[in-house]
LUMMARLUM-597463 format. One record per residue (C-alpha): residue number from 1; residue in three letters; x, y, z. Coordinates in Angstrom, 2 decimals. Example, Ala and Ser with C-alpha at 12.3 -4.5 7.8 and 13.67 -1.06 7.14 Angstrom:
2
[pt 1, "ALA", [12.30, -4.50, 7.80]]
[pt 2, "SER", [13.67, -1.06, 7.14]]
This chain:
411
[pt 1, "UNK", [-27.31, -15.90, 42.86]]
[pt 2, "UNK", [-29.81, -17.02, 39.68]]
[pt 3, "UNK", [-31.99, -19.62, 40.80]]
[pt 4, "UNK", [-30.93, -22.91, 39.84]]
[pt 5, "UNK", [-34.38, -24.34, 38.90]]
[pt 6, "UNK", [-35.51, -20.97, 36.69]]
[pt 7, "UNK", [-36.91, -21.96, 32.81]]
[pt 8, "UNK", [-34.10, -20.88, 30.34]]
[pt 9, "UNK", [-34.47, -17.56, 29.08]]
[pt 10, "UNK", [-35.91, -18.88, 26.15]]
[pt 11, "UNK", [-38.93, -20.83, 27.64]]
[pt 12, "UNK", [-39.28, -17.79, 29.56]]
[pt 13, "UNK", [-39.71, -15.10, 26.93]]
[pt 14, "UNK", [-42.25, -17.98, 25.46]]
[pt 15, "UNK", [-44.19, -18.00, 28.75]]
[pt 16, "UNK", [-44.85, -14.18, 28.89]]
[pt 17, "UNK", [-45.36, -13.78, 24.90]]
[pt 18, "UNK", [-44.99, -16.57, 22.47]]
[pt 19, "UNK", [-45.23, -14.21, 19.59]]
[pt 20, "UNK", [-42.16, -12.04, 20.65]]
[pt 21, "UNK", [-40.27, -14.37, 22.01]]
[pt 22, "UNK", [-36.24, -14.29, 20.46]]
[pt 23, "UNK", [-34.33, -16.80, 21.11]]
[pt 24, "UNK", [-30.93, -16.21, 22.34]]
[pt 25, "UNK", [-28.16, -15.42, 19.96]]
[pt 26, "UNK", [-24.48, -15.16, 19.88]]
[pt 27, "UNK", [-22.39, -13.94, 17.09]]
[pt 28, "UNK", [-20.73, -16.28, 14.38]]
[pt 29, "UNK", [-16.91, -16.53, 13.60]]
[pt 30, "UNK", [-16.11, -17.38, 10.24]]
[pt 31, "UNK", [-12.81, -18.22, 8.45]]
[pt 32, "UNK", [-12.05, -17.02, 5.03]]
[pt 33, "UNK", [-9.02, -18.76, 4.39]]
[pt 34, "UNK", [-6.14, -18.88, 3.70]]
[pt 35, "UNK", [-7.37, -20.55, 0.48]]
[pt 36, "UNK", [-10.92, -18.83, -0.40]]
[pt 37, "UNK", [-11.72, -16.73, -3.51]]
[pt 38, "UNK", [-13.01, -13.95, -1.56]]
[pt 39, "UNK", [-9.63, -13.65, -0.34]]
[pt 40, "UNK", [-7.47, -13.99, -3.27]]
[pt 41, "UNK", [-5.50, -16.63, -2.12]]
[pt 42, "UNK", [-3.08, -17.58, 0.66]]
[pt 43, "UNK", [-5.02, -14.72, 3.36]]
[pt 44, "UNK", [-6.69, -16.07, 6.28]]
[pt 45, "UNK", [-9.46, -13.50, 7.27]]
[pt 46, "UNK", [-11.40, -14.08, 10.83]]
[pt 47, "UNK", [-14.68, -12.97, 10.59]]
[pt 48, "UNK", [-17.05, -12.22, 13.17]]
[pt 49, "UNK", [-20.53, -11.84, 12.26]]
[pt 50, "UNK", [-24.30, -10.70, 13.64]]
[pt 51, "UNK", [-26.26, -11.74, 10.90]]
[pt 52, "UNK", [-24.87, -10.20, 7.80]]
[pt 53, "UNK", [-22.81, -7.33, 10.05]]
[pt 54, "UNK", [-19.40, -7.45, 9.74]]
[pt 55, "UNK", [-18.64, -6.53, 13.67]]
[pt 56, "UNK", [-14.83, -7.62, 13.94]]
[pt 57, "UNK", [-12.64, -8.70, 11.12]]
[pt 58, "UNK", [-9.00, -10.00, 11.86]]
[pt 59, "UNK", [-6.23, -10.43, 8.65]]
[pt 60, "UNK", [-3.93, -12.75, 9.56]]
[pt 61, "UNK", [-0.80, -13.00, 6.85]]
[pt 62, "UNK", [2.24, -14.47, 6.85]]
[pt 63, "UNK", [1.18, -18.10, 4.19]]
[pt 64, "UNK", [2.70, -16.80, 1.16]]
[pt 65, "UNK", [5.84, -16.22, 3.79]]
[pt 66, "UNK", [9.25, -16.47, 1.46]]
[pt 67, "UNK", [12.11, -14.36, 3.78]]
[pt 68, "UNK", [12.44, -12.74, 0.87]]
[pt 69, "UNK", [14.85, -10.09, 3.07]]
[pt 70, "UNK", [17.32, -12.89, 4.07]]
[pt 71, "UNK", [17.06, -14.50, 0.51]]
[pt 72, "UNK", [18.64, -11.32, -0.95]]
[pt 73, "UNK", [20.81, -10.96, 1.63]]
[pt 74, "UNK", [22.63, -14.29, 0.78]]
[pt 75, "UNK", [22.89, -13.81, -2.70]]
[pt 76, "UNK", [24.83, -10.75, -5.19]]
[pt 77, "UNK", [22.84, -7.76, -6.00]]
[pt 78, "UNK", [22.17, -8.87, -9.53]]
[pt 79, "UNK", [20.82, -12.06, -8.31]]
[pt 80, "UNK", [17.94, -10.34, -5.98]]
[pt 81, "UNK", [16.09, -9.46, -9.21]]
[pt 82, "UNK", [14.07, -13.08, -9.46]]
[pt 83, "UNK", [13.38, -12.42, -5.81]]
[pt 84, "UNK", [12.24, -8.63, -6.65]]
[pt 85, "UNK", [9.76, -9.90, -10.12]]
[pt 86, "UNK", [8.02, -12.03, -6.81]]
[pt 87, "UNK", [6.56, -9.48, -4.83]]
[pt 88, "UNK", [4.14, -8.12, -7.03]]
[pt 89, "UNK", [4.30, -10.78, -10.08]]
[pt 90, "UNK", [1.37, -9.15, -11.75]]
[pt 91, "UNK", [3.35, -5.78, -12.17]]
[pt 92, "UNK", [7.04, -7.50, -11.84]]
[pt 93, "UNK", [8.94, -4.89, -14.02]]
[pt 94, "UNK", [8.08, -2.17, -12.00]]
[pt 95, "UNK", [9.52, -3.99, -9.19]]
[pt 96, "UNK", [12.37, -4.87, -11.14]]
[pt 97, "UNK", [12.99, -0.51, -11.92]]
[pt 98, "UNK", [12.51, 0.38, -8.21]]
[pt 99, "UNK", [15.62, -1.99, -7.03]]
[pt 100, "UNK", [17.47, -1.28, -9.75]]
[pt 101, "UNK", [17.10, 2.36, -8.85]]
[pt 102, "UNK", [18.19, 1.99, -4.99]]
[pt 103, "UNK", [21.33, 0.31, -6.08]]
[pt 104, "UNK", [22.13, 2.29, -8.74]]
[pt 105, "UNK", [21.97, 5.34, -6.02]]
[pt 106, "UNK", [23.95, 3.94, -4.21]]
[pt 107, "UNK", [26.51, 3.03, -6.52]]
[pt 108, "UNK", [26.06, 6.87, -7.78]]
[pt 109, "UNK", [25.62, 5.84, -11.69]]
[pt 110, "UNK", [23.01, 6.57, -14.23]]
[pt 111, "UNK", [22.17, 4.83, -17.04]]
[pt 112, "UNK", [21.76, 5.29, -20.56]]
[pt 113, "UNK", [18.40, 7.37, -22.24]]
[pt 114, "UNK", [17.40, 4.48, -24.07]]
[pt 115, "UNK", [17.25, 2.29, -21.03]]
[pt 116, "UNK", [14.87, 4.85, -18.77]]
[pt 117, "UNK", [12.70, 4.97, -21.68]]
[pt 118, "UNK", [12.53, 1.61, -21.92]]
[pt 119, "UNK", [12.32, 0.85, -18.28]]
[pt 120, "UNK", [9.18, 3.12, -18.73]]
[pt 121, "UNK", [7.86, 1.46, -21.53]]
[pt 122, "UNK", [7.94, -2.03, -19.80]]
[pt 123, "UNK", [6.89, -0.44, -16.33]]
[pt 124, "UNK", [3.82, 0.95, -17.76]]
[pt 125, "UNK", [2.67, -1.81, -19.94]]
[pt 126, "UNK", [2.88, -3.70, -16.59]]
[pt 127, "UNK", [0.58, -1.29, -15.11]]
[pt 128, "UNK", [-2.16, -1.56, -17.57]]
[pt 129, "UNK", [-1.49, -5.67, -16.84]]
[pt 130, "UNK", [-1.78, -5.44, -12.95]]
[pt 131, "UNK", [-5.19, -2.57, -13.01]]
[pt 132, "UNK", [-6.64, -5.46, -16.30]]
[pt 133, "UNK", [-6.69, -7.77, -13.00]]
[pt 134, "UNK", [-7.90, -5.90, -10.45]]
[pt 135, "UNK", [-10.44, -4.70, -12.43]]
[pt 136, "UNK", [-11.42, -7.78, -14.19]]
[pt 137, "UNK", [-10.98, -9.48, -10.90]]
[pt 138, "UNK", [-13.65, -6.90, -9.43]]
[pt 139, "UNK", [-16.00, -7.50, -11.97]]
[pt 140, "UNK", [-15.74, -11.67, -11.77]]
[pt 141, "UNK", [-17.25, -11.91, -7.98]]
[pt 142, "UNK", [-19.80, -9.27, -8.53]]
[pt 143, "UNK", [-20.70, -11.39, -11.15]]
[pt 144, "UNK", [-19.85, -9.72, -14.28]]
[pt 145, "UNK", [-17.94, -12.41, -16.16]]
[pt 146, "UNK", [-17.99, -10.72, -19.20]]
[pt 147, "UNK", [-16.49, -7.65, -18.04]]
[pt 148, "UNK", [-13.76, -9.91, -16.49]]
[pt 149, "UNK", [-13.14, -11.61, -20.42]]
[pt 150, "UNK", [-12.42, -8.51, -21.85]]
[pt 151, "UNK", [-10.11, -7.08, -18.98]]
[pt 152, "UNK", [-8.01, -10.73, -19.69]]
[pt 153, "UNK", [-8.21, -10.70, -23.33]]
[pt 154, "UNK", [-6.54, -7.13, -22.87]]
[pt 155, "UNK", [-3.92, -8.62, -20.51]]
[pt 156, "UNK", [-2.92, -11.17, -22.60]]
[pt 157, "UNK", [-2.41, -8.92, -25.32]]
[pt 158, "UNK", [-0.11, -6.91, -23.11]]
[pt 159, "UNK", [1.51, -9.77, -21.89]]
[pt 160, "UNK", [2.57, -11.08, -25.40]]
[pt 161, "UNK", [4.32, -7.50, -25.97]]
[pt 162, "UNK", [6.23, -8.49, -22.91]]
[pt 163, "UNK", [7.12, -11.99, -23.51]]
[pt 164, "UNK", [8.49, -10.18, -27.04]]
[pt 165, "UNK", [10.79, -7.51, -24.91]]
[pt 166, "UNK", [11.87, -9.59, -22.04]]
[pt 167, "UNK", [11.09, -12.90, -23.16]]
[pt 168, "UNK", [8.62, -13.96, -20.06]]
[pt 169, "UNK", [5.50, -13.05, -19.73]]
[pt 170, "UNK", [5.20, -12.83, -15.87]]
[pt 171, "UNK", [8.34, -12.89, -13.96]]
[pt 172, "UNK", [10.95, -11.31, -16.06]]
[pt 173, "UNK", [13.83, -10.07, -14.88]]
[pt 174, "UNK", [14.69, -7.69, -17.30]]
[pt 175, "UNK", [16.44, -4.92, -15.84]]
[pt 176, "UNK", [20.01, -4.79, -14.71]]
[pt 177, "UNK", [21.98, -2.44, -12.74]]
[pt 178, "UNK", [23.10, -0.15, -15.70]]
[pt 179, "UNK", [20.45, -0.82, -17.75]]
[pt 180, "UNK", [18.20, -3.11, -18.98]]
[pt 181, "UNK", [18.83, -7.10, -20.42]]
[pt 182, "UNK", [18.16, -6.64, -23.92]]
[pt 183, "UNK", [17.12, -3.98, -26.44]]
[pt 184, "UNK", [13.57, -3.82, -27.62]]
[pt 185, "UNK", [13.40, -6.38, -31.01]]
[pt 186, "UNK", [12.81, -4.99, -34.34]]
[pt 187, "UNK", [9.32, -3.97, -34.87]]
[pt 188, "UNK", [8.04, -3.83, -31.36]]
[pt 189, "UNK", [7.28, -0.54, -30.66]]
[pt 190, "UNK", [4.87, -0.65, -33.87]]
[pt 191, "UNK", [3.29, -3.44, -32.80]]
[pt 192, "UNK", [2.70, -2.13, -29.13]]
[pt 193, "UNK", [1.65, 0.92, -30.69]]
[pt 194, "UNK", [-0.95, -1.77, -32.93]]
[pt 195, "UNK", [-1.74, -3.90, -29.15]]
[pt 196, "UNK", [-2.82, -0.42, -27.32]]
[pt 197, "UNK", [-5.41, 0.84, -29.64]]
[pt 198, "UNK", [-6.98, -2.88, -28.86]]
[pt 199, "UNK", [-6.42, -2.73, -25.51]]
[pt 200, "UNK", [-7.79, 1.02, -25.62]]
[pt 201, "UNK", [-11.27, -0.64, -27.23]]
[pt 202, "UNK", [-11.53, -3.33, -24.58]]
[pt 203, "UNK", [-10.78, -0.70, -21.77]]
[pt 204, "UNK", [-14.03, 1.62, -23.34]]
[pt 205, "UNK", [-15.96, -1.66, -23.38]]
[pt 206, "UNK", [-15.33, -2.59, -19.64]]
[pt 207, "UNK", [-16.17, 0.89, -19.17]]
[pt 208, "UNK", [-19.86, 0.40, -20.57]]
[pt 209, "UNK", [-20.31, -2.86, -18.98]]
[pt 210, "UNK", [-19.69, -1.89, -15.54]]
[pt 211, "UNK", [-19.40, 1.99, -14.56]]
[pt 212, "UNK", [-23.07, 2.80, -15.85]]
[pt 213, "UNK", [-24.50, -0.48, -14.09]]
[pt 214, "UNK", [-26.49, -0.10, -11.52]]
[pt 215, "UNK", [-26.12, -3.24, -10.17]]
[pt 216, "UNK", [-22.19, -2.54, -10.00]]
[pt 217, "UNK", [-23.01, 0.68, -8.69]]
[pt 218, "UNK", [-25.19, -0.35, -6.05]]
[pt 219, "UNK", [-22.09, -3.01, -5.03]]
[pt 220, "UNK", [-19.77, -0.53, -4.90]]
[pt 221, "UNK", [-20.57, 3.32, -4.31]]
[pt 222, "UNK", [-21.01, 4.18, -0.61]]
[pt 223, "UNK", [-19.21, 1.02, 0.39]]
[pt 224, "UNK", [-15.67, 0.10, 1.39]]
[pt 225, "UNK", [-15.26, 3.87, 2.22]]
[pt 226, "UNK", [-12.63, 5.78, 4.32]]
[pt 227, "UNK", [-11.54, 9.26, 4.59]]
[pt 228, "UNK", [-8.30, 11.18, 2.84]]
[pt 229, "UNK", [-7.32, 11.58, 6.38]]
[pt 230, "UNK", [-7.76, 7.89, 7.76]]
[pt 231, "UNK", [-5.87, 6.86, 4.80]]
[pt 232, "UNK", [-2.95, 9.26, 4.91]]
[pt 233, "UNK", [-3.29, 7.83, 8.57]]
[pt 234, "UNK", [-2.87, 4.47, 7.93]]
[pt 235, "UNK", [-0.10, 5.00, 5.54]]
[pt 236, "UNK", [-2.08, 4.84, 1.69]]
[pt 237, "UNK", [-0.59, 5.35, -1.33]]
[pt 238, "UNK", [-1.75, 5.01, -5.37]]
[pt 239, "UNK", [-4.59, 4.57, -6.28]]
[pt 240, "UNK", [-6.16, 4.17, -3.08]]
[pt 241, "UNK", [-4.98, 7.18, -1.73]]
[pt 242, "UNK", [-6.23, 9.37, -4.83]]
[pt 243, "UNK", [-9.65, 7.56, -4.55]]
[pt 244, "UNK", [-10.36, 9.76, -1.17]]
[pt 245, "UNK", [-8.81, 12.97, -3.41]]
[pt 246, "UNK", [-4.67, 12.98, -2.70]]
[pt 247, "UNK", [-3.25, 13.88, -5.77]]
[pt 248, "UNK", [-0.42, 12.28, -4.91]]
[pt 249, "UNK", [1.64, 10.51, -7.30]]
[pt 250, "UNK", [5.50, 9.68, -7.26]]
[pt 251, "UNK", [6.12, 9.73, -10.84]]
[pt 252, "UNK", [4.78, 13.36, -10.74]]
[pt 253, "UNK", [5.84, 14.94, -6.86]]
[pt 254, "UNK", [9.16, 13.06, -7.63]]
[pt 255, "UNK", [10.05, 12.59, -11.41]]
[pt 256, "UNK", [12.24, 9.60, -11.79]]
[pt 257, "UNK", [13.65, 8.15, -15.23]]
[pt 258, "UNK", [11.93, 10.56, -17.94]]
[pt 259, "UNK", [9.17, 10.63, -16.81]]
[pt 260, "UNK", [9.30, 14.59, -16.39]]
[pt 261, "UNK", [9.30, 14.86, -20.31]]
[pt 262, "UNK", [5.80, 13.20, -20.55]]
[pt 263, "UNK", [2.25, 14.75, -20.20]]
[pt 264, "UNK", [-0.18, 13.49, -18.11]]
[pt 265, "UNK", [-2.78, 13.64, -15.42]]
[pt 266, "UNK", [-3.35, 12.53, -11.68]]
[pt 267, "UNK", [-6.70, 11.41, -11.79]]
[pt 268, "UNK", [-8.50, 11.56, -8.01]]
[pt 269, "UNK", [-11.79, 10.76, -6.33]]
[pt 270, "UNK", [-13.72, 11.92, -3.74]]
[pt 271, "UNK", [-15.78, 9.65, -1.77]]
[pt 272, "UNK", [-12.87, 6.90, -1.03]]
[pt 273, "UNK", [-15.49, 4.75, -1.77]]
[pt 274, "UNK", [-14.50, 0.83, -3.86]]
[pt 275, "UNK", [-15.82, 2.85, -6.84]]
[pt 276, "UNK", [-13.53, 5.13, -6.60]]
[pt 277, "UNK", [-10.44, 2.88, -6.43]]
[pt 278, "UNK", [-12.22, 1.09, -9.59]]
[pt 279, "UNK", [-12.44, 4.46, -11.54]]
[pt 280, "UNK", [-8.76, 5.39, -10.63]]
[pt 281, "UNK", [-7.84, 2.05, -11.96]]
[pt 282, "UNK", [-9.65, 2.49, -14.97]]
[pt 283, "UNK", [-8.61, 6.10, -15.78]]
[pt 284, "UNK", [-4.75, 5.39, -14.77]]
[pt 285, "UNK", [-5.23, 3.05, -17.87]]
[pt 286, "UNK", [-6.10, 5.59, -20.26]]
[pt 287, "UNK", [-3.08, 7.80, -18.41]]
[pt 288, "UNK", [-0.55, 4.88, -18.99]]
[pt 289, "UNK", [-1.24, 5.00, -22.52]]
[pt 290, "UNK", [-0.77, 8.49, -23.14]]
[pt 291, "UNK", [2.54, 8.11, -21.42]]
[pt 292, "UNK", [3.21, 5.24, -23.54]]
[pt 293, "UNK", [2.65, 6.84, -27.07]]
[pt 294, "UNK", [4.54, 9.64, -25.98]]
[pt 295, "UNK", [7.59, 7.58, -24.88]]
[pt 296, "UNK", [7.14, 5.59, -28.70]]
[pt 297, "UNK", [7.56, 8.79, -29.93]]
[pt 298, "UNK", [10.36, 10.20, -28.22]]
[pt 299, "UNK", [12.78, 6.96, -27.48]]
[pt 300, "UNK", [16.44, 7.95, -28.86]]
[pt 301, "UNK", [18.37, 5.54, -30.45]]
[pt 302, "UNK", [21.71, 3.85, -27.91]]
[pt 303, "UNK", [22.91, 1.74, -25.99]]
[pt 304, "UNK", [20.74, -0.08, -23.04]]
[pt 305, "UNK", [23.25, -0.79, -21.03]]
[pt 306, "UNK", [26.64, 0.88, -19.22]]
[pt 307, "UNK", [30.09, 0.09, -20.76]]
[pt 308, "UNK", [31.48, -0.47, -17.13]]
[pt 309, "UNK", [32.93, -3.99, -16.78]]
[pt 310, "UNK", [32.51, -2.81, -12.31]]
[pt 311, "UNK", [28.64, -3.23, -12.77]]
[pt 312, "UNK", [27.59, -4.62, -15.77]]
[pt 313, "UNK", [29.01, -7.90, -17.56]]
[pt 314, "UNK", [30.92, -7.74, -20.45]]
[pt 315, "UNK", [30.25, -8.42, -23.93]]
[pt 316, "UNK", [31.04, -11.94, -24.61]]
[pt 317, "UNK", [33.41, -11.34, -27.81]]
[pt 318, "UNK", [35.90, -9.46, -24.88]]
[pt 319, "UNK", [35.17, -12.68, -22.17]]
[pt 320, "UNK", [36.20, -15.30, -24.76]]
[pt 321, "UNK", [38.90, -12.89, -26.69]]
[pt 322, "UNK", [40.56, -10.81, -23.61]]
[pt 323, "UNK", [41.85, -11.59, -20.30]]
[pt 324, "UNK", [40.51, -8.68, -18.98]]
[pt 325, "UNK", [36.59, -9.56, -20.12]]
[pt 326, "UNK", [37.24, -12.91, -18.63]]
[pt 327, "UNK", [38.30, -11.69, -15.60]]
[pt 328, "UNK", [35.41, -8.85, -15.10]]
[pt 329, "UNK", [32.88, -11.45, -15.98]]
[pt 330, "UNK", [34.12, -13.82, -13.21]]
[pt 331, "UNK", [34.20, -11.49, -10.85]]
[pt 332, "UNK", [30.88, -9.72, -11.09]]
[pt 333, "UNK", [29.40, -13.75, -11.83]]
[pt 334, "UNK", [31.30, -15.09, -8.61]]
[pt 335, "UNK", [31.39, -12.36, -5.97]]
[pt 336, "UNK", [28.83, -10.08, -7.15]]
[pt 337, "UNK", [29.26, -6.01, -8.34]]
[pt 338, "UNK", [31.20, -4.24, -5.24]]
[pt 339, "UNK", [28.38, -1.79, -4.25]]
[pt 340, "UNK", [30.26, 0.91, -2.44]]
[pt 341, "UNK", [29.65, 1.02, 1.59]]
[pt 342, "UNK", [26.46, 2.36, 2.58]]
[pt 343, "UNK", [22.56, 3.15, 2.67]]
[pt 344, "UNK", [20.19, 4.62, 0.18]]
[pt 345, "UNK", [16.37, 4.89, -0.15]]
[pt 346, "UNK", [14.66, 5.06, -3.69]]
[pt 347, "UNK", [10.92, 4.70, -4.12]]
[pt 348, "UNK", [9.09, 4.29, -7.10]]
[pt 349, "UNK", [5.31, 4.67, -8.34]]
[pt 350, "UNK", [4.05, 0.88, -8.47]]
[pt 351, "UNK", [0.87, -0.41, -9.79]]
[pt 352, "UNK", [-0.24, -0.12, -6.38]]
[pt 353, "UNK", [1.26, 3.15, -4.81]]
[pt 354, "UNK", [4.59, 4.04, -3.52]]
[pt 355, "UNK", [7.13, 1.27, -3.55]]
[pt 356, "UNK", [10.10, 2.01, -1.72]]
[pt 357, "UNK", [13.35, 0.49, -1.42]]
[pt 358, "UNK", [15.84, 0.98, 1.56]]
[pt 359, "UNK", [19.12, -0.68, 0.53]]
[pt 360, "UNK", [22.38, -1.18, 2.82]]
[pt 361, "UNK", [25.97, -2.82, 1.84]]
[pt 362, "UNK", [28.74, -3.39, 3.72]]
[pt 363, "UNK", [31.07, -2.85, 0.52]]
[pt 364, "UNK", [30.49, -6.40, -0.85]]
[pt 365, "UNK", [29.00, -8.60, -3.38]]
[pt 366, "UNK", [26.05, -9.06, -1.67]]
[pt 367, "UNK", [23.62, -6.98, 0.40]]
[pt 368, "UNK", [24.01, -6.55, 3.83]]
[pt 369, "UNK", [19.85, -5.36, 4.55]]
[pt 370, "UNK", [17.28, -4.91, 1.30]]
[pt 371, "UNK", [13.89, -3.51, 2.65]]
[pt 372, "UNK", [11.05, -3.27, 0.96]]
[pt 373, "UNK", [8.18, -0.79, 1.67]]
[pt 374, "UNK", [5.80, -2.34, -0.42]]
[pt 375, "UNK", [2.33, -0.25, -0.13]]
[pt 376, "UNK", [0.09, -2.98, 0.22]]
[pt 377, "UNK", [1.13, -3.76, 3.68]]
[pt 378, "UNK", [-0.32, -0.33, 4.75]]
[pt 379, "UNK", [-3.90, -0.32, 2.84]]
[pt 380, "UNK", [-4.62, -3.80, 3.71]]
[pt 381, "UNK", [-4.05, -3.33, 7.79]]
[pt 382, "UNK", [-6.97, -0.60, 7.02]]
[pt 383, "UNK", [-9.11, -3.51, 6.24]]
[pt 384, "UNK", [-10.69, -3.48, 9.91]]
[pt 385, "UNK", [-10.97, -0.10, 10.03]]
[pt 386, "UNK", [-12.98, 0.29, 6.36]]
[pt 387, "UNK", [-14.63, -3.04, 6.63]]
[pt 388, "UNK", [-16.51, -3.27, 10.00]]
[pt 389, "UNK", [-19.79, -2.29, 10.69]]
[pt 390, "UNK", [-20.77, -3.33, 7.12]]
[pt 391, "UNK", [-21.89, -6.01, 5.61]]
[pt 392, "UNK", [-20.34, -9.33, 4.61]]
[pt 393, "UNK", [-21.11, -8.78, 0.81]]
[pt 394, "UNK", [-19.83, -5.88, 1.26]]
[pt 395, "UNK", [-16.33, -6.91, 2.11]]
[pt 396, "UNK", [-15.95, -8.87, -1.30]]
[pt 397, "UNK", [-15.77, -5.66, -3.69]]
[pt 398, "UNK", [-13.75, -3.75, -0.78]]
[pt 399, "UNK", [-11.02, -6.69, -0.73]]
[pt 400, "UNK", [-11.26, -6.29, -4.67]]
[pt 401, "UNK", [-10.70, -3.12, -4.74]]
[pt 402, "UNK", [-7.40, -2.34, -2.15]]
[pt 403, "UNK", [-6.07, -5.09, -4.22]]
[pt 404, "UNK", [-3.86, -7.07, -2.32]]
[pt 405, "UNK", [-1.08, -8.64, -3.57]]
[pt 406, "UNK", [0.62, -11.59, -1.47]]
[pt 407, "UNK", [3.83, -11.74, -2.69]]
[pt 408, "UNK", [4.91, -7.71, -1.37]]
[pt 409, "UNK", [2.65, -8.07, 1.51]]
[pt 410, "UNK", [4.23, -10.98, 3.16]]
[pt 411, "UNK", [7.12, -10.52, 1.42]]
């Protein structure tokens, strides 16, 4: 048993040497959270600290909380796409596509060539929108605000081309099962055309601002790293999966929509380093619009939409002049499209990796269980795993870089 009356083991380091005395020392715990700009937002990270080193880092989700599962599930199957345009509301067309692909599975339909090219069209402008923030978002708590205006200026630009197709900018519900909302207005795939070479110029000057830097360089290479096989481990997809070299990409291993008739590259890493998942970002860009001119080029002339009153609503000349329109048009607007009875999985390549959606009905109006596998979920419980060890400043570019996204994380 320690005797009572002993000096502290402070005084008594002091006694035998004052010079090398060290004082006793515990480790700090630090919240980030749920409202910090480290964390983007509405996640609460626990932080345990010696010094600088990161030696235990906890996530904790669940503020950005919506049920979006039982939301859906109490409301028709053309009414989950607000929900859907919420998960990832950076990239929300993309989210919009995947859904409307699981249903349309299951309802065994496909839909006019003018709508997947269109789909495409609006998917990957919304790519180039949701890698603009990452990056620019990157670049902002490094410190490189200027890299950060020009990866917004380019966003906006994008983002005005969308307001023009699905008239919002963010959240836009545009697709349908069958098709899409609305055809593209007159002009606009001229003036995209115009908007990319901009967006093209800012990209290039982002590119000499940041991946030359050595201070960015510093920040970045060698940190935040984990191995192809963690991450295959832990369940990564998109970019941050080909960061540690896995060509893997859905709209190449699995062609959905058209996008077999384009021509373009997987770009990869090989350190799995944040550097990496900024370069895959930035080169995805320059991928996106090569897939984009080509899809200008070859979008046929149609309709955007199926002429089947079971799915889609019908033309309002027939719901004011017919009995039949008006009936069709109450139904599907009352009880919802009548998804025939049972499951189907369709997964899509999203701005962050594979986004997959499990859908179940029961032969109604309304789903009976929507999943979402949203890939976020996956890289971000990797966090611990790539983060610890390191140091704090450290964790700032890492977060950056996995890019988490509240909405399909917490769903």
């Amino acid at each position: 048993m320690a005797d009572p009356s002993a000096p502290p083991e402070a005084a008594r380091l002091l006694a035998q040497d004052p010079l090398a005395a060290e004082l006793p020392r515990r480790h700090m715990v630090m919240n980030l959270g749920p409202s910090h700009p480290a964390m983007h937002g509405v996640v609460r990270s626990r932080v345990e600290l010696d010094g600088e080193t990161i030696v235990r880092i906890d996530p904790e989700i669940g503020f950005l909380h919506r049920g979006f599962e039982k939301s859906c599930e109490n409301v028709t199957w053309t009414q989950c796409l607000p929900f859907t345009d919420r998960l990832n509301y950076v990239s929300s067309i993309l989210n919009n596509v995947g859904f409307s692909l699981a249903v349309e599975k299951l309802c065994g339909i496909d839909i006019p060539e003018r709508a997947k090219y269109i789909r495409v069209i609006g998917g990957e402008v919304h790519r180039i929108c949701d890698h603009l923030t990452m990056v620019g978002a990157m670049a902002l708590e490094l410190g490189a605000f200027t890299a950060f205006l020009y990866a917004i200026e380019a966003r906006e630009l994008l983002w005005d081309r969308i307001a023009e197709q699905t008239g919002a900018r963010v959240t836009t519900s545009y697709t349908r099962i069958g098709g899409i909302e609305r055809d593209l207005p007159d002009g606009f795939l001229v003036k995209l055309g115009e908007t990319l070479t901009r967006v093209s110029e800012l990209v290039e000057e982002i590119d000499k601002l940041l991946t030359r830097n050595r201070i960015f360089i510093d920040r970045t290479q060698n940190t935040g790293v984990i191995s192809a096989e963690d991450a295959i481990d832990y369940g990564f997809t998109g970019p941050c999966l080909r960061a540690c070299g896995v060509a893997y990409d859905v709209r190449k291993t699995h062609p959905y929509l058209v996008y077999d008739r384009f021509d373009f590259e997987v770009p990869v890493g090989g350190r799995g380093d944040n550097f990496d998942r900024y370069a895959m970002r930035m080169e995805e860009m320059r991928q996106s619009e090569k897939i984009l001119r080509q899809a200008i080029a070859q979008i046929p002339a149609g309709p955007v939409i199926l002429d089947d009153w079971r799915y889609v609503l019908p033309p309002k000349p027939a719901v004011y002049g017919t009995i039949e329109g008006l009936i069709a048009h109450f139904k599907i607007v009352m009880e919802g499209i009548q998804v025939p009875p049972g499951d189907a999985y369709a997964y899509t390549e999203a701005a962050n990796g594979e986004l997959g959606w499990y859908v179940v009905s029961n032969g109604s109006g309304r789903p009976y269980k929507l999943h979402v596998r949203a890939p976020g979920l996956p890289i971000l419980s990797s966090l611990p795993h790539i983060i610890e060890g390191s140091l704090l400043a450290d964790l700032i570019p890492t977060f950056d870089s996995i890019n988490m996204i509240g909405g399909e994380v917490e769903q």
